[in-house]
N, C-alpha and C positions, 0 to 999 in steps of 0.2 A: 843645674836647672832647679835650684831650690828656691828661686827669686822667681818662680812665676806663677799664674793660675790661671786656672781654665774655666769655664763657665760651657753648663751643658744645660741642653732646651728641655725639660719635660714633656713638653706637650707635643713635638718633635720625634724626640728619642734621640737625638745629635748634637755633637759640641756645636755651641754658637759658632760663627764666624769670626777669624780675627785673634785667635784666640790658641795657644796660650799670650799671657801680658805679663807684664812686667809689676809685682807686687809693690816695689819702692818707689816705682815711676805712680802708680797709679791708688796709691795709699802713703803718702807720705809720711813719717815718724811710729809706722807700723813695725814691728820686727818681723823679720821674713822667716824665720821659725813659725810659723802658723799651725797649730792642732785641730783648731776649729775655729767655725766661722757662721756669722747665721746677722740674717736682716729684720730690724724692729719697729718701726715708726721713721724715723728718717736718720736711725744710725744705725750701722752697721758695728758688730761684737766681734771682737777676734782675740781668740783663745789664745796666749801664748804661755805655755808654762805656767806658772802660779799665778799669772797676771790676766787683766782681765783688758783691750784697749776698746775705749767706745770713739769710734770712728765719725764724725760729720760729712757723713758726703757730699751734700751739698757746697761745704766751707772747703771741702778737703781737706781736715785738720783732725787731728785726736784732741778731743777734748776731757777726757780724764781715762787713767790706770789707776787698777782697782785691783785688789786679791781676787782669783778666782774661787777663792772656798766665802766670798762673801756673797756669794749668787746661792749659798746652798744653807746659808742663815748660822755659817760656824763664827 
């Protein structure tokens, strides 16, 4: 079960509905090794190891890998 995620309601207190998904199905050219993850403007960051992927969700595409130690100005 290392290929999926879950999404929980805040406002709620409870997992969404529908949920766990499937990470490859539903982010495609993402590595399913995920550490972190967090939403910006209309891409989505996902932390994987030393790498950084910026996700288009709208396209449902990565559109660039980055160092992660370049988010921290090394």
């Amino acid at each position: 079960m290392h290929d999926v995620y879950w999404s929980y309601n805040e406002n709620r207190k409870v997992m969404d509905f529908g949920y766990p998904r499937s990470i490859s199905e539903d982010f495609p050219g993402v590595n399913t090794t995920i550490d972190a993850a967090f939403y910006e403007g209309d891409f989505i960051y996902f932390f994987v190891g030393p790498q950084v992927y910026k996700f288009d969700h709208s396209h449902r595409a990565v559109v660039r890998v980055e160092t992660a130690n370049s988010w921290l100005g090394c």
